[in-house]
C-alpha positions in Angstrom: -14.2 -10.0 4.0 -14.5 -10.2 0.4 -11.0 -11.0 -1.1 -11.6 -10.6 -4.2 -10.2 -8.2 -7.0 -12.6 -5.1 -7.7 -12.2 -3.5 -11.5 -13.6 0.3 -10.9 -16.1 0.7 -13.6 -15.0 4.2 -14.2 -11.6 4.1 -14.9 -10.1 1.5 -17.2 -7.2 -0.6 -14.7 -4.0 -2.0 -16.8 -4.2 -5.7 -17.3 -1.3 -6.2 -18.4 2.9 -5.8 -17.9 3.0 -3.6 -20.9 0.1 -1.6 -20.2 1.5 -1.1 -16.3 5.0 -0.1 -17.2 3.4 2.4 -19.7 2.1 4.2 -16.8 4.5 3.3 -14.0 8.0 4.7 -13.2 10.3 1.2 -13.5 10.8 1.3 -9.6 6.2 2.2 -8.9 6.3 -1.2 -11.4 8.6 -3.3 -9.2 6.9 -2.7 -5.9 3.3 -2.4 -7.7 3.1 -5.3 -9.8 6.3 -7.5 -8.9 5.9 -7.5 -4.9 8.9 -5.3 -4.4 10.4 -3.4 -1.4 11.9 -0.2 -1.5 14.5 -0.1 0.9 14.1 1.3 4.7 14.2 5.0 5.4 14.3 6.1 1.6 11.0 6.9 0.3 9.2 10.1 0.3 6.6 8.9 3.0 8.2 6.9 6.0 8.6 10.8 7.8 6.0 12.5 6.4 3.2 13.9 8.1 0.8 15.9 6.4 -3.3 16.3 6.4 -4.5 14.7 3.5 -5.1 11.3 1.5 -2.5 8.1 0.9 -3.7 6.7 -2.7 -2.7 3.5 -4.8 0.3 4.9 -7.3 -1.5 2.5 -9.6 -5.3 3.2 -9.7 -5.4 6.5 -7.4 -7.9 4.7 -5.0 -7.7 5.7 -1.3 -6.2 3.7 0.7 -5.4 5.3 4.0 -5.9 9.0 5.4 -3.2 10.6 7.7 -5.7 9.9 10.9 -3.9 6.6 10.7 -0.6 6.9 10.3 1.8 7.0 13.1 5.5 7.1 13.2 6.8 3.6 13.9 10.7 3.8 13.0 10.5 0.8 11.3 11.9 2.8 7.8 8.6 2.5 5.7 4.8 4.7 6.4 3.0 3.1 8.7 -0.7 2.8 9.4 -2.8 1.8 12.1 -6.2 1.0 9.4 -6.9 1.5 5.7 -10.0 3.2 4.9 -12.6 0.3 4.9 -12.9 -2.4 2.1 -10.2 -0.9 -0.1 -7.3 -3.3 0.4 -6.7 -7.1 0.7 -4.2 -9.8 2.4 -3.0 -13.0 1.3 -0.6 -14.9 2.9 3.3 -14.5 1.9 6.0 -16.8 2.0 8.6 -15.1 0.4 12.3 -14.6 2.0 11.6 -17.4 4.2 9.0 -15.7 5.9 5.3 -15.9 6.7 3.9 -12.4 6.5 0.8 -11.1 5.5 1.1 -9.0 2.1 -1.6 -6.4 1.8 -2.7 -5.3 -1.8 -4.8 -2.3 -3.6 -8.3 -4.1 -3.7 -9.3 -2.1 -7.0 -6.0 -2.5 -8.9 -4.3 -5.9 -7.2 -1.4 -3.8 -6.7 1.0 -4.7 -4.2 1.2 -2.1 -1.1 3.2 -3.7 1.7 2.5 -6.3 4.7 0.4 -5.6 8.2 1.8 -6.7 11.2 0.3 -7.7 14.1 2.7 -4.7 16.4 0.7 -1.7 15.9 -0.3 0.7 18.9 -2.7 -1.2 21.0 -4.9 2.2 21.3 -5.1 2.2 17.6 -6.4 -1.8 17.3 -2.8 -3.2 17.1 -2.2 -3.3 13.6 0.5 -1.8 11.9 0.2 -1.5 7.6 3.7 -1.4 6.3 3.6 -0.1 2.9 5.8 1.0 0.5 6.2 4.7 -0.8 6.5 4.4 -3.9 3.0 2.1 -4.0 1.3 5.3 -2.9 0.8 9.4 -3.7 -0.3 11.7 -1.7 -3.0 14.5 -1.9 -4.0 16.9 0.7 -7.0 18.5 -0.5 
């Protein structure tokens, strides 16, 4: 797997703090470009459920569809797969921890971690990502 930074060539991507937090909400920026977390059970899509498309708040990519979410009570969505090639991982040692951090592979921006404690009839991964690193659109 290529894990490498892809520009889209249609859309001009920030490069820079200022240019982000010109287009970012200061808590979309923390997650989304300083490897924040929002905290458990308070975005808008840890209990949501409808048809339709999880984007990058940063780039609008598509990330994940709702096929793949399921309801994991761990307080952030959750995800069994991302639609193919559109996100990354790199290793994360933050907080004492070894994690994998998954990131928007069009923008860099940062999403969430996967886990290894997803349902087994999914593949066994579970993407925990951050609300306010995605949007929604169900059409």
């Amino acid at each position: 797997m290529n894990n490498q930074i892809e520009m889209k060539k249609d859309k001009k991507i920030p490069t820079t703090d200022d240019e982000w937090k010109k287009i970012l909400a200061p808590e979309q920026f923390f997650v989304l470009r300083q490897s924040g977390t929002e905290q458990a059970f308070s975005g808008k899509f840890w209990n949501h459920f409808e048809q339709g498309e999880y984007k990058c708040g940063g780039c609008g990519t598509v990330l994940f569809k709702s096929d793949q979410k399921f309801h994991s009570n761990c307080g952030w969505p959750s995800f069994a797969n991302n639609e193919e090639g559109t996100v990354i991982t790199r290793k994360d040692t933050s907080h004492g921890m070894i994690r994998k951090e998954v990131l928007c592979k069009t923008c860099g921006g940062h999403l969430g971690h996967v886990f290894n404690d997803g349902p087994k009839e999914m593949g066994g991964l579970r993407y925990c990502i951050n609300s306010l690193s995605l949007e929604f659109s169900n059409h």
